[in-house]
N, C-alpha and C positions, 0 to 999 in steps of 0.2 A: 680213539685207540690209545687205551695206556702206552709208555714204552719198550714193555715187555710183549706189545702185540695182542695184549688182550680189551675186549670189546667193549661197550655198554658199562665201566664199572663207574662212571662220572652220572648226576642227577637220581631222580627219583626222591631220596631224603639226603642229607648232610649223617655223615657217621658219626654218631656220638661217642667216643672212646674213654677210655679210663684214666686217660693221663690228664692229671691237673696243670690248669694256669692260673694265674692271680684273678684271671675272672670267671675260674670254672672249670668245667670239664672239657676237652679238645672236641672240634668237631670237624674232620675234613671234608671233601668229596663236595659240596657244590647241592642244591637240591633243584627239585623241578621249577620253581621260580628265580630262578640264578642264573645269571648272564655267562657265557661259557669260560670267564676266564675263573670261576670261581670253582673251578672245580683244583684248582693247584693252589687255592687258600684253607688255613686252617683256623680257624674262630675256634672260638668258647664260651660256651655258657653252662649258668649254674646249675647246681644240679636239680632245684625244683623247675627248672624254666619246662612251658610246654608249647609244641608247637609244631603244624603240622610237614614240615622241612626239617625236621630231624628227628632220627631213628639210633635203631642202635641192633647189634649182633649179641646173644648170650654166646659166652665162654666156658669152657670147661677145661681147666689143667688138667693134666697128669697128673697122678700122685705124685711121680718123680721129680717134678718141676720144683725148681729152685730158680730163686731172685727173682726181681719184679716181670718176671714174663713179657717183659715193653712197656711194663705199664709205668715208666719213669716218670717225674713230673720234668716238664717243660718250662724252661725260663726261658722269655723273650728282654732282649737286649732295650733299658727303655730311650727314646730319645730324646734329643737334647732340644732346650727350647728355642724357637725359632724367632728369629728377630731380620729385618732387614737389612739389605745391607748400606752403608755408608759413605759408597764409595762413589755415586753416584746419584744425581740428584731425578727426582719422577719426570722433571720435564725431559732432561738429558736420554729416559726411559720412555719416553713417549717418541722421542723424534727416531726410534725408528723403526717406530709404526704408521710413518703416516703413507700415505697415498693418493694416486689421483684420481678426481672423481669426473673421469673417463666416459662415454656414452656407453650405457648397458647393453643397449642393443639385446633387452630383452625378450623372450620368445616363451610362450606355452605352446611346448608340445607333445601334449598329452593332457586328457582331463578321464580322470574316473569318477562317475556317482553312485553314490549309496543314499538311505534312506535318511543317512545321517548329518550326509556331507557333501562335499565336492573336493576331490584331490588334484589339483594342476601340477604335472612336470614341469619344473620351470629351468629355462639356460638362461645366464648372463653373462658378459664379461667380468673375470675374476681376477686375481692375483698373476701378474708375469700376463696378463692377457689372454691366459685360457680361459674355455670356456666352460663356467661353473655351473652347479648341479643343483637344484632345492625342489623341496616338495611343501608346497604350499595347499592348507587345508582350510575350507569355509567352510563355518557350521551352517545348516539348513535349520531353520524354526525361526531364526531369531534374524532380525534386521539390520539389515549394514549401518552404519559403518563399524567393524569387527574391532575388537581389542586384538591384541598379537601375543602369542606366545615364541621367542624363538627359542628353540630347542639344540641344546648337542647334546648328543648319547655319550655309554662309557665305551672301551675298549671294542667290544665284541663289535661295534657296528666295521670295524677295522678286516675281521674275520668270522665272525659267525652268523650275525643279523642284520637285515637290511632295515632302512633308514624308514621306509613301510612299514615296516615289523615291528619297527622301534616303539614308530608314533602310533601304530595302531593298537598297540600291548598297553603301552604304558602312560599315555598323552588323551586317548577316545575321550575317558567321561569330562578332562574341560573343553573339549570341540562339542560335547553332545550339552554342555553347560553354557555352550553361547561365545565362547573367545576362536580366533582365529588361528591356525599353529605354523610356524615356517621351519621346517627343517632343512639346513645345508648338507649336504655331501660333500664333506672335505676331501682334498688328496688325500689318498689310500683307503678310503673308505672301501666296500664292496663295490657299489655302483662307479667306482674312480679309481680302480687299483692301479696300486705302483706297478712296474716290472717285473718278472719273475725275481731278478737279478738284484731288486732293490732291498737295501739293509737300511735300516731308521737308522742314520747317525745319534751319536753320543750326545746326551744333553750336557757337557762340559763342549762341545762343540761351535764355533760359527754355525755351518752346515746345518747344524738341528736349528737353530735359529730362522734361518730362511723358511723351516719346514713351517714355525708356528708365527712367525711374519707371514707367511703365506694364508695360512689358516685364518689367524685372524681378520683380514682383508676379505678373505670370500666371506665370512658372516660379517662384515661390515658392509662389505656390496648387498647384501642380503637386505640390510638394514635399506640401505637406498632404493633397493628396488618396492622395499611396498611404503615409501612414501611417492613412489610414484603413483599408485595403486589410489581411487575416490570412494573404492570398498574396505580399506582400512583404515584405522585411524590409527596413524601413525605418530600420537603426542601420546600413544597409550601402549606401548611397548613393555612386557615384559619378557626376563632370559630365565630359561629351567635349563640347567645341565645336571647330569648324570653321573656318578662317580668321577671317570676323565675327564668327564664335561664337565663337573661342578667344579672341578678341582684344577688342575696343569689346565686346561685350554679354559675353563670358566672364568677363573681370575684373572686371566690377562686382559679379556675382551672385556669384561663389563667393568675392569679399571680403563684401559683406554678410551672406549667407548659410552658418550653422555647421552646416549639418546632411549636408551633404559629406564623407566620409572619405576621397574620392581625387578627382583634378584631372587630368585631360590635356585640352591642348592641341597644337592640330595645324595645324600655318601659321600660329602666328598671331605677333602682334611688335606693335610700337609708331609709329604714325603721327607725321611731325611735324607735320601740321594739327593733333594734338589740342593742340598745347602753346597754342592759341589758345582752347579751352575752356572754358566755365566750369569753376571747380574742383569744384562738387559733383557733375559728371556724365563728368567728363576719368580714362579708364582708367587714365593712369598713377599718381592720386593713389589709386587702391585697389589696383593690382597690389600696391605692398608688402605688405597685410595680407589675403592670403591662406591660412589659416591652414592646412587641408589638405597633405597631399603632395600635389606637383606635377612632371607630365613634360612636354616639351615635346617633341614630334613634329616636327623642321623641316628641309626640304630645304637642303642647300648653295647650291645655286644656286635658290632660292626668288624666283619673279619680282614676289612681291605684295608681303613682307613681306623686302627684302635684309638675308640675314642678318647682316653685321656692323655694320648702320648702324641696324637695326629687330626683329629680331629678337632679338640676342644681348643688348642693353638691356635687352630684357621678361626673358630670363634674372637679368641681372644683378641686378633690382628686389628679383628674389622672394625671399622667407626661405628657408632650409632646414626641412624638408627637399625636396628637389628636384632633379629629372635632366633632361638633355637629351641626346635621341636624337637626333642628324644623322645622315643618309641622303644619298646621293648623286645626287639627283634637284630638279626644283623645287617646287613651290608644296604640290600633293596627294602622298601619298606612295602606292604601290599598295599595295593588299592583303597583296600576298606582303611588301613590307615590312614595314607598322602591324601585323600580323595577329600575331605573334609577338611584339612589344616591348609591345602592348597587352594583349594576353593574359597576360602574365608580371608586369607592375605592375599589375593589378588581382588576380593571384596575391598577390603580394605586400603591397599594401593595403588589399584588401577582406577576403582570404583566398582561400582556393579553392571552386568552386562546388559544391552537397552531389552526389553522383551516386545 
């Protein structure tokens, strides 16, 4: 529901409008492969670009009509380059993420099967001692012991899609390719929501702090639980995050965390609000020490995360060794695209899956 009360006007195609940007024509509204927060972003692309996520309305002025009718061009404020900060050294930034490695007291409870797979409900002991959330997937065809993928989504798993829907949309063909997927459930996710009452603190905050100290420790417990596991192989870990995943919670875990042998990121890039941060919890002070290979998945005309002002900085942070795939599309990349460039660098840094 718009805020004017009206229904249905989000998805279907991205609206193509007539106001120009430095990289195009505007495109608001969000399309049928678009995560729900994308419907309150506005991208651009050129005018010969084609594709089946954006459409467009014909117009007809009045004769009467005078001035640009709306159709003003748009200038986006550009940002400033990112660098870390100095005030503060990465071990000083590590110490306060560590944790203790606690008895998991882990439990399946729940298993679903399909033709393709096996899904385990998993509970462990997480962060502050609750009791955390993941969904762990075994592919069917191919023989143990599994490579791993761990996954965090973007925004939407928070309020529109469950962690199910996540992995079964966007993760199936490398489960159906032979690798292993573990998805966490963080606090506020769907499956873990906060309070009615609850507001996310300010990321200039302590408070927010706790939230992504907290985070980060459930997929760290994540990590320990399937090296408990004699159906994984656990020396062959790779992290896929998703816009928010790739980005604010992607780069902190897989800087803190060495037990990663491969890194992709998919939409994600570099906020200028974080440069307002604290520095023990501000992404950009851990992107550099990423130690894993790292690919980055990112559309050209990328409406969340614009690639030369936000995205191609998170390039620029990162050590080698490191690749970046651009595509000719925005924010999500489809299938037919990730499906092949994914597949080929976990060939590559995991190794290939046993058949």
């Amino acid at each position: 529901m718009s805020p004017f009360g009206c229904y249905n006007m989000a998805g279907n195609v991205a609206e193509w409008c007539l106001n120009e940007q430095a990289e195009g024509f505007s495109a608001p509204g969000g399309s049928w492969q678009d995560p729900a927060y994308m419907f309150g972003w506005i991208g651009a692309f050129p005018g010969f670009y084609s594709s089946s996520t954006v459409g467009f309305r014909c117009v007809l002025n009045s004769p009467q009509a005078t001035g640009d009718q709306g159709a003003m061009r748009i200038t986006k404020e550009e940002t400033e380059a990112f660098a870390p900060s100095r005030e503060v050294s990465f071990n000083v930034l590590l110490s306060h993420y560590r944790y203790d490695k606690t008895p998991l007291n882990a439990q399946v409870i729940e298993a679903t099967e399909t033709n393709e797979w096996r899904r385990e409900k998993i509970t462990y002991v997480g962060a502050n001692d609750e009791r955390a959330l993941a969904y762990l997937y075994l592919p069917k065809n191919f023989p143990p012991p599994w490579q791993v993928i761990q996954f965090v989504p973007g925004d939407d798993a928070f309020f529109g899609r469950s962690i199910p829907a996540y992995v079964e949309t966007l993760l199936a063909p490398y489960i159906k390719s032979g690798r292993a997927v573990l998805a966490v459930v963080l606090k506020g996710h769907l499956e873990r929501e906060n309070s009615p009452a609850y507001k996310r603190p300010s990321g200039k905050s302590v408070k927010y702090g706790e939230v992504i100290v907290n985070w980060t420790t459930d997929l760290r417990r994540g990590l320990d639980y399937l090296e408990t596991r004699t159906d994984l192989d656990a020396s062959k870990i790779g992290f896929c995050g998703v816009s928010g995943g790739a980005s604010r919670d992607g780069l902190i875990v897989t800087a803190v965390e060495t037990r990663y042998r491969s890194v992709i990121l998919m939409g994600g890039g570099l906020s200028k609000s974080w440069t307002e941060w604290l520095p023990e919890f501000n992404p950009v002070n851990f992107a550099p020490h990423i130690r894993a290979p790292k690919l980055l998945l990112n559309g050209r005309y990328d409406e969340v995360f614009v690639f030369k002002t936000e995205a191609e900085p998170l390039y620029k942070l990162l050590l080698e060794p490191k690749r970046l795939a651009l595509f000719d599309g925005g924010h999500f990349a489809s299938l037919e695209v990730a499906v092949p460039i994914v597949n080929g660098w976990l060939d590559e840094t995991l190794g290939p899956v046993k058949h």
